[in-house]
N, C-alpha and C positions, 0 to 999 in steps of 0.2 A: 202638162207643160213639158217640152223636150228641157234636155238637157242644156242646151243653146242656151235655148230662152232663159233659163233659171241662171244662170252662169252672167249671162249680160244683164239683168233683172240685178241680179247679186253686184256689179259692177257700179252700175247706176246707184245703186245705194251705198255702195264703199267709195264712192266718189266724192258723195256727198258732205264738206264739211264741217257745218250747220249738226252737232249731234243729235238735238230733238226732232230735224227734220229726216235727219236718217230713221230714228224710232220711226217715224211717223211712216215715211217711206216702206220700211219697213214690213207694219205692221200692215196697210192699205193694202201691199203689192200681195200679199202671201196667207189669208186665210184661211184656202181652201186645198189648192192648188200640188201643194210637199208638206207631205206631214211634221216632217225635221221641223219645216220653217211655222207652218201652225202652231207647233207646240212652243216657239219661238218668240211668234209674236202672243199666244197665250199671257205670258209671263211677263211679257212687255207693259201691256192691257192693265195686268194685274200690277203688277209696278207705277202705271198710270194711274191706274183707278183708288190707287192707294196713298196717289199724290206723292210718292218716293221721286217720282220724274214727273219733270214740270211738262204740259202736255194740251198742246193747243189743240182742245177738240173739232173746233171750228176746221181748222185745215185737214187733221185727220180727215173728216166728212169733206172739203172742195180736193181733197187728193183722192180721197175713195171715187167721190165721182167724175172724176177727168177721166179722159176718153184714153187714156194713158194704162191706167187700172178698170175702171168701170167695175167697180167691185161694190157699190154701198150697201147694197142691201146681205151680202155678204158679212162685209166689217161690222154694221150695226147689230147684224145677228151676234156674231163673237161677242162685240164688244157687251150687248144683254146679258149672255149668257157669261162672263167673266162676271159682271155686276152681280149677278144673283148668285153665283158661287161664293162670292167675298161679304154679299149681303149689304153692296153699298148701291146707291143709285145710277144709275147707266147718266151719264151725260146727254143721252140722246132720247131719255123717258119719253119726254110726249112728242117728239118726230114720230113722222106718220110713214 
C-alpha cells in the first residue's frame, strides 16, 4: 500500500464520526497491509473480542466485504486467530 493510499485510507476513518464505526473501519481497512496499523487493529479485535467495546460483528464482516476493502477472508483470519490467543470464541466460528 503507498503511502497516498494509507494517508486517505487513515482520513476516511478519522472522518468518521460514529466511534464504533471508526473501530470497525479501522480494523476491516488494515490487516495486512502496515504492520503499525496490524498491530493496531490486533488490539482493537482483542478489546472487541473481550466485549471492552461494543462491536457489531455483522458490519465488521458487510465492511470487510465491500468492494471498498475487499478484505474478508483477511479480517476473519485475524479476527480467529485473536480468539484463540484470548481463548474466547471467534464471532465468526462456523462461517465458511
Amino acid at each position: 500500500m503507498k503511502p497516498t493510499q494509507i494517508q486517505q485510507a487513515l482520513a476516511d476513518i478519522s472522518a468518521e464520526t460514529d466511534p464504533t464505526l471508526k473501530h470497525l473501519k479501522l480494523i476491516s481497512k488494515y490487516p495486512g497491509d502496515y504492520p503499525p496499523a496490524r498491530e493496531c487493529a490486533k488490539k482493537l479485535l482483542a478489546a472487541a473480542l473481550l466485549a471492552e467495546i461494543e462491536t457489531d460483528w455483522a458490519e465488521v464482516k458487510r465492511l470487510a466485504k465491500n468492494p471498498a476493502y475487499k478484505n474478508w477472508n483477511d479480517v476473519k483470519q485475524l479476527v480467529h486467530e485473536q480468539a484463540q490467543a484470548l481463548q474466547v470464541r471467534s464471532p465468526y466460528h462456523t462461517d465458511d
